[in-house]
N, C-alpha and C positions, 0 to 999 in steps of 0.2 A: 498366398498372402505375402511373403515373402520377394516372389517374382514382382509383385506390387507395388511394395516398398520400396524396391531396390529401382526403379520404374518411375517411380513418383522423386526422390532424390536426386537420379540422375537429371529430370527434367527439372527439378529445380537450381540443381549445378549450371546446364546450359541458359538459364533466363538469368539466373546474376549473373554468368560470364558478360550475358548479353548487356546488362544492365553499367556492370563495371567499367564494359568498354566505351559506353555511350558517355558515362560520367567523365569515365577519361580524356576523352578527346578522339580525334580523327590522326591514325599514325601522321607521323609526317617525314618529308625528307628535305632536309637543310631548311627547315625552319618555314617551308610551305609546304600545307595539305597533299598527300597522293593524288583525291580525287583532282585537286585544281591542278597540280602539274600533267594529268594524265589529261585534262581540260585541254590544255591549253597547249599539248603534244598533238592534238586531235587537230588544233586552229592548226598548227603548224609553220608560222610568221605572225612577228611582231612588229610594225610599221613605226618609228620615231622620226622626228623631225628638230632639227634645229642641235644636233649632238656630235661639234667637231670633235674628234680625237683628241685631239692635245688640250680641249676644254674638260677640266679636272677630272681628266684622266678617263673619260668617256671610250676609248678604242679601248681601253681595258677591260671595263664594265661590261661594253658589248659582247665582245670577244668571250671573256668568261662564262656569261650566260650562255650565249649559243652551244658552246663543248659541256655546260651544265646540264642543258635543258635539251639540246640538239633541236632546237629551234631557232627557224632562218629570221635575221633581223634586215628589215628593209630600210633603211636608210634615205630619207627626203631631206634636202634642202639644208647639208649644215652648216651656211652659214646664213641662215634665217633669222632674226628678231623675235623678240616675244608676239609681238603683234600681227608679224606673218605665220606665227605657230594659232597663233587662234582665228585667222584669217581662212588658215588652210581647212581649222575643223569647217569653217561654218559653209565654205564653199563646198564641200564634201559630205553633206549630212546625209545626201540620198547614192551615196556613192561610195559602193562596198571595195573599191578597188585599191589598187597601190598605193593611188595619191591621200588616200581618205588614213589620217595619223590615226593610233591610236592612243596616245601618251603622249603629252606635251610636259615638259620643261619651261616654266615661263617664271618672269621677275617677279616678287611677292605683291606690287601694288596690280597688276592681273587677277588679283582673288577676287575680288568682288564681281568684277565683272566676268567670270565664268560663272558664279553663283546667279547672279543675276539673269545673264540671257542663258540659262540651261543648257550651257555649254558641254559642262564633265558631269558624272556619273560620282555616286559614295561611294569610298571603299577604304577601309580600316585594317592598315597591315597587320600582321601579329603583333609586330614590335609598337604598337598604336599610343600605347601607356606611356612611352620613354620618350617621345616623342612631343618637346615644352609647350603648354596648351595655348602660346601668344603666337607659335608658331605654326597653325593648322588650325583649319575649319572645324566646328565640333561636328558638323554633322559626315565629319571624312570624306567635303567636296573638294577639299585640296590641302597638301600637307609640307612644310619647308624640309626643305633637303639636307641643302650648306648653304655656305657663306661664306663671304671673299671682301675685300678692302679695296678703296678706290686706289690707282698709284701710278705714274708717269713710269712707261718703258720706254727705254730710251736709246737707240745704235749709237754707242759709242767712237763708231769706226765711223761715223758722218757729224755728228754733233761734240761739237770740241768743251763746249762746258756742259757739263750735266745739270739741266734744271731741276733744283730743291724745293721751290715750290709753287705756288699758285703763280705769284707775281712774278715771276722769271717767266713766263708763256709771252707776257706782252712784251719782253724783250725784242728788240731788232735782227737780234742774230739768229732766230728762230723762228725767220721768213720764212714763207712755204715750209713749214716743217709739223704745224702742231696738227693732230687729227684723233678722230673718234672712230671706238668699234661697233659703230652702228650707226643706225640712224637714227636721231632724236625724236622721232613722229613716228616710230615704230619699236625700239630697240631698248629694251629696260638698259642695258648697261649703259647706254648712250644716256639716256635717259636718267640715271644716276650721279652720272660724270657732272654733268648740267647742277643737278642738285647739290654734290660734293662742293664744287665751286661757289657756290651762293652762300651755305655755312660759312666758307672759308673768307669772303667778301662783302660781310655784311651782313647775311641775310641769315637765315635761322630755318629749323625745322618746319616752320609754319610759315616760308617767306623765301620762295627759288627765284624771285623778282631780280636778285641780284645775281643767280646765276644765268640767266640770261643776258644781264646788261655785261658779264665778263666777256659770254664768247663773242657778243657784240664786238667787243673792243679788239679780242684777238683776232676775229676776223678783218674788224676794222683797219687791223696795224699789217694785214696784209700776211699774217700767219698761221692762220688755220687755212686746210685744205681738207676739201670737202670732197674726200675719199671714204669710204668704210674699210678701214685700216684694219690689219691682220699678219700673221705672222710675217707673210712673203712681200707684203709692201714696206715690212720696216726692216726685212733684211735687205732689197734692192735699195731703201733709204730714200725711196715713194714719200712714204711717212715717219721719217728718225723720231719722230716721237709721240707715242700712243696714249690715250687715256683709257686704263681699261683695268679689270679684275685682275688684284696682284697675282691670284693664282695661273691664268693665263698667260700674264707675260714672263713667269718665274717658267711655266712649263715649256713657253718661247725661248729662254734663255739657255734651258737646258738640250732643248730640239739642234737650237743653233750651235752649241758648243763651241763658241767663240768665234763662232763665220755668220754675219760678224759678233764682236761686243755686246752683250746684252746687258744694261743697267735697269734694275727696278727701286724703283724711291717711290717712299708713300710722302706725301709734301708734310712738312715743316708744321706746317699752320695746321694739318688735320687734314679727314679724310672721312668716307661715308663707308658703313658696311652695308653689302646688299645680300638680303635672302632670296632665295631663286625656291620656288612651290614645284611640286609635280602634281598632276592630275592625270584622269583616264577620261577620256572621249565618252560622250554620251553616245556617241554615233559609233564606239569604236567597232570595226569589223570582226575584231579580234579579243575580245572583250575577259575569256580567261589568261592569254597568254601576257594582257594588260596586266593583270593580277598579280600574276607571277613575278612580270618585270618589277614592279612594285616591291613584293616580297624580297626578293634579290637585292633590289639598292637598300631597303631599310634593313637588313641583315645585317648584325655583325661584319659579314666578310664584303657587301657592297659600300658600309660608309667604310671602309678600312680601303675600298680599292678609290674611292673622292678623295680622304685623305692623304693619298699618295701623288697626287694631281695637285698639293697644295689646297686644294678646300677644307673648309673647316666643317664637318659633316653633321647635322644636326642632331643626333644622336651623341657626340662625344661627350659630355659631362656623364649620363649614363654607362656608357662604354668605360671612360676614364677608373668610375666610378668601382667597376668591376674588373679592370686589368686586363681588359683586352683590346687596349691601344698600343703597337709594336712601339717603343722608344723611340728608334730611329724617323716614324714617319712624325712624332710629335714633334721630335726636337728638330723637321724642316717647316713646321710652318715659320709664317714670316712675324718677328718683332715691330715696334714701332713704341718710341715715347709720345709720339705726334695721338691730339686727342682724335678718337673715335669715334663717331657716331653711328648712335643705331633708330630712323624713325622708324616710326608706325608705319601699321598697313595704312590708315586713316590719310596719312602724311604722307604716304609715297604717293597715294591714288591722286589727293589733290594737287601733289607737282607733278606727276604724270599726266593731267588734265592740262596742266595750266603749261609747261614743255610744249606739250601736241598741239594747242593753239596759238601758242605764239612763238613759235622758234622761227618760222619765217618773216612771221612780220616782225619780231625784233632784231635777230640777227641776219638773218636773209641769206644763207648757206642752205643749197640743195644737194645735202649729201646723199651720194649715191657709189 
């Protein structure tokens, strides 16, 4: 009887261990599940697209993961567009190979239309809660990252006045000088810039009419050059001066270490902030090692390595909020008195529409 007792106790010790453990969760390591890192070791490669290094601090991020996870990261295309990032899934949907992304990085007015043509897949990091609900899909088809400010970078060592703000572009002295990091019919940040410009010139959140009619003019006045500008065309002074993500040309100015000059100014008159979304491929080949990538950027120690890249990482009021933002990266992001703007998803999609169809028939520059 005894043997019985002691028999029956024991197996009920083993069914609440079992039961404890299920309530509690699935162990984890650094903030992602066992099973899905042991997933996603299995996949073995991670395929992104469109992730230059010195864009907020992405050869960090990479880097780190791979000696985290010892998982090879494939690397397509980074100096791609938002538009050539969703371009790549759709050409690749039956096509398990290299080229096929797993993980896109694209500009916030993108959301809807991966929602729409069943582009990406759901998926809900752990950190899913801290994460502001105007910033992400509910149903966790696409989530914002960071966010960056529009702002003229400008070589110094070629450009004798440094333009302050909008109206200084149509200046004479800034022939063949003004250029975009993208293309405006593909290129969220190109696509921003255009918008930035319309606030600043008349036009309003619900009204980019008049950021077309400026580059009109700068191209008009014989000063825009319809290059897709980047680090190494504004160091040779190809393009002395950029319109792009302060965080990219603050990360340019640091690369260059004074070979040459590197000046960032957000303009006078104001500026646009733009949210950049991640998603996961419906098609992805690699579909836990997506997960993972995921878990990693929205961790704690992934927006801390965006932050150090100058982005402002979507998570930081929550992070702020509990002390684990290092000082020194808070105190390099960039200031500005100059007003801010923040639109809609609603508001990007529709000057993202209205850019795409008529940037050549208004201003008629085929950058490339």
């Amino acid at each position: 009887m005894q043997r019985k007792t002691l028999f029956f106790i024991l197996s009920l010790l083993v069914v609440l261990s079992m039961v404890l453990t299920a309530c509690g969760g699935q162990k984890t390591t650094g903030g992602a599940a066992d099973d899905l890192v042991s997933a996603a070791k299995a996949e073995g490669t991670l395929t992104v697209i469109a992730l230059p290094h010195d864009w907020c601090n992405y050869g960090e991020a990479i880097e780190t993961f791979k000696a985290k996870y010892g998982i090879e990261v494939n690397e397509l295309n980074p100096d791609a567009g938002s538009g050539d990032e969703i371009e790549a899934i759709k050409a690749n949907k039956d096509n398990k190979g290299p080229q096929a992304p797993d993980v896109i990085d694209v500009g916030y007015g993108f959301g809807p239309q991966l929602v729409e043509e069943k582009l990406v897949q759901p998926y809900k990091v752990s950190t899913w809660d801290s994460i502001p609900a105007d910033s992400k899909d509910p149903d966790g088809y696409w989530y914002g990252d960071y966010y960056g400010v529009l702002a003229f970078e400008v070589n110094k060592d070629v450009v004798q006045n440094v333009p302050q703000d909008w109206s200084d572009l149509l200046k004479p002295e800034y022939k063949g000088q003004v250029a975009l990091a993208g293309d405006p019919r593909a290129s969220a940040q190109a696509q921003m810039s255009v918008f930035a410009a319309a606030i600043a010139n008349g036009g309003s959140l619900d009204n980019v009419q008049a950021g077309l009619d400026f580059f009109k003019k700068v191209n008009d006045a014989g000063n825009f050059v319809p290059v897709i500008a980047k680090q190494a065309t504004v160091a040779s002074g190809e393009t002395p001066v950029i319109l792009r993500w302060d965080y990219s040309a603050l990360a340019d100015r640091d690369a260059l270490a004074g070979n040459p000059n590197i000046e960032v100014v957000i303009p006078k008159s104001g500026s646009i902030a733009g949210i950049y979304i991640q998603a996961i491929s419906a098609y992805a080949p690699h579909p836990n090692a997506a997960k993972l990538w995921m878990e990693f950027l929205y961790s704690d120690e992934g927006q801390n390595v965006w932050l150090k890249g100058y982005c402002h990482p979507i998570r930081y009021n929550d992070m702020q909020s509990r002390g684990v933002i290092p000082a020194d990266l808070a105190a390099k992001l960039p200031k500005t008195d100059a007003p801010i703007a923040f639109p809609s998803i609603d508001q990007i999609s529709a000057a993202k529409q209205l850019i795409t169809d008529q940037w050549m028939s208004v201003v008629g520059a085929d950058v490339k």
